[in-house]
ZAKEPA-159857 format. One record per residue (C-alpha): residue number from 1; x, y, z; residue in one letter. Coordinates in steps of 0.001 Angstrom, whole numbers, m for minus. Layout:
# residues N
REC, NUM, X, Y, Z, a .
...
END
This chain:
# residues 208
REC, 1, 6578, m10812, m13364, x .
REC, 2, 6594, m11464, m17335, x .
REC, 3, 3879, m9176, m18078, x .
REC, 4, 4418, m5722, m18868, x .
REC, 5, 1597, m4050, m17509, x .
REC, 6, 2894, m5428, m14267, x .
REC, 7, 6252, m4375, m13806, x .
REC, 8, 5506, m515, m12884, x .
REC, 9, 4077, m1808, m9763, x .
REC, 10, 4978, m5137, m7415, x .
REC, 11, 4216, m5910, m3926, x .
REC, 12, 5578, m9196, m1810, x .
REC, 13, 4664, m9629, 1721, x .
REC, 14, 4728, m11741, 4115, x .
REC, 15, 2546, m11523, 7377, x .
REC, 16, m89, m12860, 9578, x .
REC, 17, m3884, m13295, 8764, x .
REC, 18, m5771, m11421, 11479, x .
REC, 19, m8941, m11146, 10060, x .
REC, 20, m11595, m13482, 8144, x .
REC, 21, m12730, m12932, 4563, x .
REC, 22, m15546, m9851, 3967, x .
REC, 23, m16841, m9960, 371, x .
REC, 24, m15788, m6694, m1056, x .
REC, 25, m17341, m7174, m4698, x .
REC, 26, m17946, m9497, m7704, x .
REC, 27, m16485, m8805, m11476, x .
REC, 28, m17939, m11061, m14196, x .
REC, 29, m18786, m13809, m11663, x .
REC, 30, m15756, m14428, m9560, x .
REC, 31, m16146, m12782, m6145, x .
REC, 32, m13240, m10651, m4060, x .
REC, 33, m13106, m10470, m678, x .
REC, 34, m10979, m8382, 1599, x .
REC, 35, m8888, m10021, 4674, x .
REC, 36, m6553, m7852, 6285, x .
REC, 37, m2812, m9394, 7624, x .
REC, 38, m102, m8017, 10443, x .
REC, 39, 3354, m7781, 8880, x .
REC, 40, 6370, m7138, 11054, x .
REC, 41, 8516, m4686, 10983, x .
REC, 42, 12221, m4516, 12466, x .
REC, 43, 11274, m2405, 15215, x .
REC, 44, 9007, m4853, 16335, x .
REC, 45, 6124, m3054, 15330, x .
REC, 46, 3211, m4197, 13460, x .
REC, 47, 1987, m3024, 10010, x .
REC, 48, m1689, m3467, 9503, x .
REC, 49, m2378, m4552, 5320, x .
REC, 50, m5276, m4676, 3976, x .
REC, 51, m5452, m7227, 1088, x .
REC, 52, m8345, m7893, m1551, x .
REC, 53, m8188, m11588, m2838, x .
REC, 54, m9935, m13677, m5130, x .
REC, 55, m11871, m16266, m4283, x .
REC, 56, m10024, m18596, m6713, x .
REC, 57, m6983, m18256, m5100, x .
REC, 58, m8074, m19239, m1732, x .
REC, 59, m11080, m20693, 77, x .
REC, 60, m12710, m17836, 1378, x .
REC, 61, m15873, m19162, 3418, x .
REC, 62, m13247, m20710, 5852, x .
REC, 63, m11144, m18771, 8533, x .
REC, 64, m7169, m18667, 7666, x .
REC, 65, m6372, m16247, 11145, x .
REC, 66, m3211, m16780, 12310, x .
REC, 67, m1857, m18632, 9364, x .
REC, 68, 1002, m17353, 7849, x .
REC, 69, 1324, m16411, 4226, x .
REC, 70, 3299, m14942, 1231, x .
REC, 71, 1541, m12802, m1305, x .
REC, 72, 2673, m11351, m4699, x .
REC, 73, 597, m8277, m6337, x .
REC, 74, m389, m4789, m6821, x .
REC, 75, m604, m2006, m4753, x .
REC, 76, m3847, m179, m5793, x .
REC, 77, m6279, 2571, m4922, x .
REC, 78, m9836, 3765, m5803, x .
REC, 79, m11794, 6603, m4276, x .
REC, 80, m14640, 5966, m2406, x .
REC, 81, m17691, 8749, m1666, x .
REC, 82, m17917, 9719, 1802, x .
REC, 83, m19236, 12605, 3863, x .
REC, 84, m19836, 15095, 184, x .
REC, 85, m15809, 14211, m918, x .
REC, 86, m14062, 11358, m2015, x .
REC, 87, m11559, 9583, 419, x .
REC, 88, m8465, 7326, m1433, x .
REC, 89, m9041, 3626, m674, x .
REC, 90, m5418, 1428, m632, x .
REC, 91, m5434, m2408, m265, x .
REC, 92, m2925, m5032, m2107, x .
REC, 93, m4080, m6957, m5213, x .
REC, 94, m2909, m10001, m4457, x .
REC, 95, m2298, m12362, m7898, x .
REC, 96, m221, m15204, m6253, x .
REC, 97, m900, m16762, m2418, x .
REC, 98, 1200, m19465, m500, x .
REC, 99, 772, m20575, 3313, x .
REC, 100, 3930, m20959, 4841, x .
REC, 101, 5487, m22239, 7934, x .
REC, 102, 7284, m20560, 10648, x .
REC, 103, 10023, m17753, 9799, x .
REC, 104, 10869, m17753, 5860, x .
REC, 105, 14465, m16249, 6770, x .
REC, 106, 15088, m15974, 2400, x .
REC, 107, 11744, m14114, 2311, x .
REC, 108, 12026, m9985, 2926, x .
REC, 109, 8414, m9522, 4845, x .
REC, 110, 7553, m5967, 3197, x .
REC, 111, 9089, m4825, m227, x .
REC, 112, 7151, m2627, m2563, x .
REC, 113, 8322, m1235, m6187, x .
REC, 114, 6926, 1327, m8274, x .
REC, 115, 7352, 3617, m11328, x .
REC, 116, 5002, 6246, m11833, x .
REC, 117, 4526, 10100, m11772, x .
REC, 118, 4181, 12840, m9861, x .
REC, 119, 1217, 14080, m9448, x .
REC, 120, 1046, 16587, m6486, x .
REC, 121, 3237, 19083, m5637, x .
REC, 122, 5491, 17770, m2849, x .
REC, 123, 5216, 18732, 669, x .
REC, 124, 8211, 19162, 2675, x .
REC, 125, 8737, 19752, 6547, x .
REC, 126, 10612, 19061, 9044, x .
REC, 127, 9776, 17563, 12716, x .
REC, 128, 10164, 19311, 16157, x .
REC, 129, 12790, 17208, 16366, x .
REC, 130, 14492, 18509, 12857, x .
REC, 131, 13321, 14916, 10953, x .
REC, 132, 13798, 15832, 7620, x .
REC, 133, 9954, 14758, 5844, x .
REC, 134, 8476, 14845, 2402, x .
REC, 135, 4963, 13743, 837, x .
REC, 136, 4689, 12535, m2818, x .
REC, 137, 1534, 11369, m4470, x .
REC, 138, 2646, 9103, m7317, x .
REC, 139, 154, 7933, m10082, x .
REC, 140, 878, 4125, m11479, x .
REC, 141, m294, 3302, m14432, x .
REC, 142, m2449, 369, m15317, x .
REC, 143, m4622, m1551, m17694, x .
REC, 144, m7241, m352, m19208, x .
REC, 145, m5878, 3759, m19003, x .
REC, 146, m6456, 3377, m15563, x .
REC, 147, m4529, 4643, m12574, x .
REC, 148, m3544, 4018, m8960, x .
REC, 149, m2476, 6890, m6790, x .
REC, 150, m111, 5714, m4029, x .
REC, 151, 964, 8464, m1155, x .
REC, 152, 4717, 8268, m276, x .
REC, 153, 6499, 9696, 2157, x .
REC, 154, 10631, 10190, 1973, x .
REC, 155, 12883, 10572, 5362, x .
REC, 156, 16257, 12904, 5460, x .
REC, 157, 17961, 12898, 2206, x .
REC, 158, 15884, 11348, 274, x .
REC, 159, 13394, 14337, 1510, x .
REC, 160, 15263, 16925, 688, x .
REC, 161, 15911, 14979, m3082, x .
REC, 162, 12411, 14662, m3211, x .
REC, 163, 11327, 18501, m2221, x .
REC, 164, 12619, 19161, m6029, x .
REC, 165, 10452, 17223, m8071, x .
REC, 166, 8285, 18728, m10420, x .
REC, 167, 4027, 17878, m11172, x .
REC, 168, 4744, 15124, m13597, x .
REC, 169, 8263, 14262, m13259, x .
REC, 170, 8853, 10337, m14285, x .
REC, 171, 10144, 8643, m10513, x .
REC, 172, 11269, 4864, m9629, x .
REC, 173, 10573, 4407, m5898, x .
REC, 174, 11874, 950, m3252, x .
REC, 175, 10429, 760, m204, x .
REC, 176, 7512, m1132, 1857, x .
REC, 177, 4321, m602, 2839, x .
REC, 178, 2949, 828, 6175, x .
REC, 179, m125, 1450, 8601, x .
REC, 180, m754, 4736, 10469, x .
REC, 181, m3688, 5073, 12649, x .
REC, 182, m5450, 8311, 13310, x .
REC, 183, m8302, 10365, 14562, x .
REC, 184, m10483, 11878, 11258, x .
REC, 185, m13090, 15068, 13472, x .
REC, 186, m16366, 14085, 12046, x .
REC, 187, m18022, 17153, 14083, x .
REC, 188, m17871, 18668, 16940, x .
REC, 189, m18777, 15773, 19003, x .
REC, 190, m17715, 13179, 17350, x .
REC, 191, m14392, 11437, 16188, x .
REC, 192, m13265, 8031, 14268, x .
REC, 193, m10159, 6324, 14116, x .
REC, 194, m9019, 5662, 10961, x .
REC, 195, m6221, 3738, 9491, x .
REC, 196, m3849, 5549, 6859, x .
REC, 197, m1815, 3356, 4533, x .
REC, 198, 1371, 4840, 2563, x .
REC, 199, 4678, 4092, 857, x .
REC, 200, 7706, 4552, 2989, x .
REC, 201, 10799, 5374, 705, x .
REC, 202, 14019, 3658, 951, x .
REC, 203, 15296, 4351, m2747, x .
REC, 204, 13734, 6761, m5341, x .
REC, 205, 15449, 8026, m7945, x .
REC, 206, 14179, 10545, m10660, x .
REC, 207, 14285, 9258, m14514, x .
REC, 208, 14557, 12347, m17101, x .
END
């Protein structure tokens, strides 16, 4: 990606279209819809991505499910108001699109890099099983003095690394992009199952 503003923050995936197109919103004329894709991971498990596309880049009033496709973009977030509070909305910007056929071998399925800040103190913990854990919330910047705030979460060293950082430290973080269902207590009678997106780490390091 030439363009500066880019660089801080690149997605490339490569998955399955599960869904059809639902029109998300329009921005000087040129609608974006969302359409969400299944991307494997090694363990045979499935990683449920939402992506928001523009209607240029793709004919959205016709069904694409189960076509295969590689996307370029942006990881992004923006809060939505819900129940009195805001909630953190993730999907991928997608800026390029190609259909593909059968297994691109020369095509990693789920990469994701950022540089950013943190901007939440980190949590660290530790499993049942004695899984080393930690949470970051890193803030990306964009155009326009805007920001996207993308959870992480960091396994065994890279954990206890993380536990460290400080409220605004500068970080550089490799890794892909995964689903996590589960159940948000609306009251006392009543549940919803939700779907949690995050960042899991394979690289970070710290920049002074």
């Amino acid at each position: 990606m030439a363009d500066k503003v880019f660089e801080n923050n690149q997605v490339s995936i490569v998955g399955e279209i599960i869904s059809d197109f639902t029109f998300s919103h329009e921005v000087y004329g040129e609608g974006f819809y969302m359409v969400e894709v299944a991307v494997s991971r090694l363990s045979n498990y499935d990683d449920y991505i939402p992506l928001m596309i523009s209607e240029r880049l793709v004919d959205t009033s016709t069904s694409c499910i189960g076509q295969k496709v590689y996307v370029t973009g942006q990881f992004r977030s923006y809060n939505r108001h819900e129940e009195s509070k805001n909630r953190l909305v993730l999907s991928v910007f997608v800026r390029e699109i190609e259909f593909v056929e059968g297994d691109e071998e020369d095509l990693k399925s789920n990469q994701i890099f950022l540089d950013g800040y943190i901007c939440k103190e980190p949590i660290y913990r530790k499993t049942p099983l004695g899984r080393e854990i930690a949470d970051l919330l890193i803030a990306v910047n964009r155009s326009y003095g805007k920001s996207d705030y993308i959870p992480c979460i960091c396994w065994g060293r890279n954990a206890r690394f993380a536990s460290g950082f400080e409220v605004g430290g500068h970080v550089q973080i490799w890794g892909r992009i995964q689903s996590r269902e589960y159940v948000k207590k609306l009251s006392e009678e009543e549940i919803e199952k939700r779907t949690a997106y995050e960042v899991s780490v394979s690289k970070i390091d710290f920049l002074d």
